[in-house]
LOKE-674852 format. One line per 4 residues: number of its first residue (from 1); their letters; for each residue z, y negated, x of C-alpha. Coordinates in Angstrom, 1 decimal, padded with zeros to 4 digits. Layout:
<atoms>
NUM	a	Z,Y,X; ... $
</atoms>
This chain:
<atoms>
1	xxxx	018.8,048.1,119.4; 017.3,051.0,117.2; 018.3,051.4,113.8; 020.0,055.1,113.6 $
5	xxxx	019.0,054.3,109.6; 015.4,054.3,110.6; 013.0,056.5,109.1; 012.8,060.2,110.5 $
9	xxxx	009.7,061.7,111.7; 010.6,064.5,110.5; 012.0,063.6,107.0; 015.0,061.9,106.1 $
13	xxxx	018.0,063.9,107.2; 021.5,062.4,106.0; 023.8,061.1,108.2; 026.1,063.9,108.3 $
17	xxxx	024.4,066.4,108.8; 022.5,064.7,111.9; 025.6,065.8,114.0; 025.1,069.9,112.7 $
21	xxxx	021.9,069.8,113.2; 022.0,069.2,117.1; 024.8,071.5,117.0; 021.8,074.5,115.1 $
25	xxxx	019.2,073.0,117.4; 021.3,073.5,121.0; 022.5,077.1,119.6; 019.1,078.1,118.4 $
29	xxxx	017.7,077.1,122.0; 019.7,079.7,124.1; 019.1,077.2,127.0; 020.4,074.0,127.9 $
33	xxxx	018.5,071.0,125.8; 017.1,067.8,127.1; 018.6,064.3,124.6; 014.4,063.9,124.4 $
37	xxxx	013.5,067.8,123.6; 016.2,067.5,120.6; 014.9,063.7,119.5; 011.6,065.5,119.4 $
41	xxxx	012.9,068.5,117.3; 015.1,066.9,114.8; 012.4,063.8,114.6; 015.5,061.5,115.2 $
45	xxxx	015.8,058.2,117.5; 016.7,059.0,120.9; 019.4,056.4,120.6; 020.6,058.5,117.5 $
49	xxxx	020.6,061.5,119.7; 022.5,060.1,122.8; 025.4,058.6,120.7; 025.7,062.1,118.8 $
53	xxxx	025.6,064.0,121.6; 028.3,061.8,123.4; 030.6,062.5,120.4; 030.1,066.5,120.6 $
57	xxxx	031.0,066.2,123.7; 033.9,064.1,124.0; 035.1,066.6,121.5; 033.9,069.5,123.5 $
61	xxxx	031.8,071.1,120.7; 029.2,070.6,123.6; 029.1,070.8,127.1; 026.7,069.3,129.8 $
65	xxxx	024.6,071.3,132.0; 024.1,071.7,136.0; 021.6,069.3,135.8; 023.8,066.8,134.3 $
69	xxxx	021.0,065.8,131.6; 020.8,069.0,129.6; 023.8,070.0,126.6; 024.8,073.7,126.0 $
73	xxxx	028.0,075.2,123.7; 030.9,073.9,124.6; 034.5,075.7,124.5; 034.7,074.5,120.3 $
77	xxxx	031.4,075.3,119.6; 032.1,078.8,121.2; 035.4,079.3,119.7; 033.6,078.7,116.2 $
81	xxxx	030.9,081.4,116.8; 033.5,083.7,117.5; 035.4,082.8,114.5; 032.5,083.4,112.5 $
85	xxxx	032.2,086.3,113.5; 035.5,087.5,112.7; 035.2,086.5,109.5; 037.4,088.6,107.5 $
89	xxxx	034.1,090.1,105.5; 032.3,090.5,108.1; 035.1,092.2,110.5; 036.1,094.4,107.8 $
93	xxxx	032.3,096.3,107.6; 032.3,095.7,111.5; 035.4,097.9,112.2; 034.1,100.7,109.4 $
97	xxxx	031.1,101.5,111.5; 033.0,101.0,114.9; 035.7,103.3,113.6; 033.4,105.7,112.3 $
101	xxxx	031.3,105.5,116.3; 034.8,106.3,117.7; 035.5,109.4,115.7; 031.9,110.5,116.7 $
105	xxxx	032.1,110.1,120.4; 036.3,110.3,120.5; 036.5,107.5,122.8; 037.5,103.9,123.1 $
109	xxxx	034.7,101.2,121.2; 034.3,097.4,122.3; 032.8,094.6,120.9; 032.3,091.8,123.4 $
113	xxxx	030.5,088.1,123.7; 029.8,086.4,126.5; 032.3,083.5,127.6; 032.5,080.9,129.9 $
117	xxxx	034.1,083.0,132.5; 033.9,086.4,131.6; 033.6,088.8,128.6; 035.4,088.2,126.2 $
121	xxxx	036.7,091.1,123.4; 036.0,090.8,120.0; 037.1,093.3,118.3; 038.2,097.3,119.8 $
125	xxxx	039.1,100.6,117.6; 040.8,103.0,120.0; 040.5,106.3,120.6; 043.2,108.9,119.2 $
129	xxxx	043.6,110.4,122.7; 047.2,109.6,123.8; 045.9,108.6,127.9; 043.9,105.5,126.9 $
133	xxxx	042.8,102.4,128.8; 044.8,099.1,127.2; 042.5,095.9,126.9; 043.4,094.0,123.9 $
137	xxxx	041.3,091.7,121.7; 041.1,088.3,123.3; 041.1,089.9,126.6; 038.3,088.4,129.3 $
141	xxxx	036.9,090.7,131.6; 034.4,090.2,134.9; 030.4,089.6,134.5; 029.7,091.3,137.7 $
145	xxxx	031.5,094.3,137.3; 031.9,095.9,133.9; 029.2,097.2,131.5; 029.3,094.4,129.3 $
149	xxxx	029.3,091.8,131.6; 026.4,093.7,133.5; 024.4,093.9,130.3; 025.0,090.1,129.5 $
153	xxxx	023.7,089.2,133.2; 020.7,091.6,132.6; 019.6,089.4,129.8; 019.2,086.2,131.9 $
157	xxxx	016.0,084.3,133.0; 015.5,084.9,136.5; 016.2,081.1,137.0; 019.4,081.0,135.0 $
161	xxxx	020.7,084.2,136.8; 020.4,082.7,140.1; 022.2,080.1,139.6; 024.9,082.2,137.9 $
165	xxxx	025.2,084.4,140.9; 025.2,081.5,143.6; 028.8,080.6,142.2; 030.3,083.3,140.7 $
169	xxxx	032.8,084.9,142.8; 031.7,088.7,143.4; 034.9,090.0,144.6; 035.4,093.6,144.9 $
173	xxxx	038.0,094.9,142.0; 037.8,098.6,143.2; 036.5,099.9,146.1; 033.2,100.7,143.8 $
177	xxxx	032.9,097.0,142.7; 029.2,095.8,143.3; 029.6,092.5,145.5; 026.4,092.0,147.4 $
181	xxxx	024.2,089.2,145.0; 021.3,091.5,146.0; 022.5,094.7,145.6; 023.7,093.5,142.1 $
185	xxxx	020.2,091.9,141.2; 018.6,095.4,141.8; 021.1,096.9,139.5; 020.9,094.3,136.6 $
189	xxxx	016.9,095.2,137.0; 018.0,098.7,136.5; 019.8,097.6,133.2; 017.5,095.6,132.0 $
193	xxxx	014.8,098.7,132.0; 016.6,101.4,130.9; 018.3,099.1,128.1; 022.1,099.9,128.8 $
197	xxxx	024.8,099.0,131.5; 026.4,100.9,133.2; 030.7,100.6,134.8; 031.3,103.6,137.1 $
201	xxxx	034.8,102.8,137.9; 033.9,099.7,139.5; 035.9,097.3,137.6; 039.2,099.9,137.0 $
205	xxxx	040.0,102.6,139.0; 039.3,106.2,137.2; 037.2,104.3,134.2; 033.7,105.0,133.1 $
209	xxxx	031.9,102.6,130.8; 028.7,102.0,128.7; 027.1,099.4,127.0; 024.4,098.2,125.0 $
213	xxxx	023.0,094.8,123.8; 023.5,093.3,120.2; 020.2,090.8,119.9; 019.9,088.3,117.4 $
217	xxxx	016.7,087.4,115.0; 014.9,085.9,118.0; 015.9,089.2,120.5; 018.3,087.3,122.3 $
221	xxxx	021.8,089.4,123.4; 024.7,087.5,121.3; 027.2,090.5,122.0; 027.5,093.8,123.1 $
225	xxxx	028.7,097.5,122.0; 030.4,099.3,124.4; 032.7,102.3,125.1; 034.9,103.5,127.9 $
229	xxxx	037.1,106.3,128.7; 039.0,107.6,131.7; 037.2,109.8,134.0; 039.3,112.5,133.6 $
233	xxxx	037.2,113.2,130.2; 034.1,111.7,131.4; 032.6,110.9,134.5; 029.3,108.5,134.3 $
237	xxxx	026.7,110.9,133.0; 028.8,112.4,130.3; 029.6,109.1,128.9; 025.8,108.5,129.0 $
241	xxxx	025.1,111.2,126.9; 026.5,109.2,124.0; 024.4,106.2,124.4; 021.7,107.5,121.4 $
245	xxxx	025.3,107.3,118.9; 025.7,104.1,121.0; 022.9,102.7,119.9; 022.8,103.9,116.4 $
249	xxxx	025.3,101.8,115.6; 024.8,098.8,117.7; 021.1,098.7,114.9; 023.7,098.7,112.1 $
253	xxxx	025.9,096.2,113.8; 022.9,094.0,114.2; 022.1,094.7,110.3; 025.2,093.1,109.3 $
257	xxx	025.0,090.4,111.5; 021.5,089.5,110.3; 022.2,089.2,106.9 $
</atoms>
């Protein structure tokens, strides 16, 4: 049997950080990882690699893919992005520029990251009008048919899409809800050229949404910046007027999170 102590092609890397640095090297990927596209990465032993990634995810910091081979984030490893990003430091400028986009366009802001099943809110500063829409931090909302989920689904390779949409359940929320695969495919193609989602009250009856991606170093989404209100303030192509403010802030957002 290999030595796990062997030498490294890559280097020597200590024994405990072998474990973190699969963890870096699946999150960096933002695809599922072979055990022989990581061994060849991190220069380890695929033996090495197996047994670590059997650990991660007996302890669900990883999760196997369809193909049964491949590793993505698990619910742990998830749950720690997201914790990271609600670092109090971090939060605290977060909220100051989503507070100060609020005041601007006098409506509802959302953060939101993708999760297993659905969006998921990170983080909301509410608008001062007294009729407001009530979804909470924590709260998990559609893919298929709000602006955040539409703008997540927009960012996905054609192959990884497909596979989304053959089992996610596109069941009609409101009578506007998008729930033929195809008609839906043509619309995320819309998204994905213009650059923003759209919600026009398909996933809450008399609710308008935008949203717009927050990209990571390598331009891949890792959250988005939306806002919604109730369409007895907006319909759809008032609120769209507001994407440029959108936007703005969604760069500084991305700022922060960069550095």
């Amino acid at each position: 049997m290999p030595d796990d102590s062997a030498s490294d092609t890559k280097g020597q890397i200590p024994t405990n950080l072998r474990l973190l640095l699969i963890l870096e090297e699946v999150s960096r990927a933002g695809v599922p990882v072979s055990p022989a596209a990581l061994s060849e990465a991190l220069g380890l032993p695929k033996p090495t690699i197996h047994r670590l990634l059997t650990t991660a995810e007996e302890q669900e910091f990883l999760q196997r893919d369809i193909d049964g081979r491949s590793y993505g984030p698990g619910r742990r490893l998830r749950r720690l992005a997201g914790n990271t990003l609600s670092s109090q430091r971090l939060r605290t400028e977060r909220l100051l520029i989503m507070q100060a986009l609020a005041r601007e366009v006098g409506e509802t802001c959302n953060l939101a990251a993708p999760g297993r099943f659905g969006m998921v809110y990170l983080d909301r500063v509410e608008t001062l009008w007294p009729l407001r829409i009530q979804l909470p931090v924590g709260t998990q909302v559609p893919f298929h048919c709000t602006a955040s989920g539409k703008m997540y689904l927009s960012s996905l390779r054609t192959d990884k899409l497909n596979r989304f949409l053959s089992w996610m359940d596109l069941k009609p929320v409101t009578k506007r809800t998008i729930s033929d695969k195809d008609v839906l495919v043509e619309e995320l193609g819309s998204t994905r050229a213009r650059g923003y989602a759209t919600d026009d009250e398909e996933f809450m009856d008399d609710m308008v949404a935008v949203a717009v991606p927050l990209r990571d170093s390598e331009g891949r989404l890792l959250t988005t910046l939306s806002m919604h209100a109730p369409r007895q303030r907006h319909d759809l192509a008032s609120l769209s007027k507001m994407i440029p403010q959108l936007r703005e802030a969604a760069d500084r957002l991305e700022t922060l999170g960069l550095n």
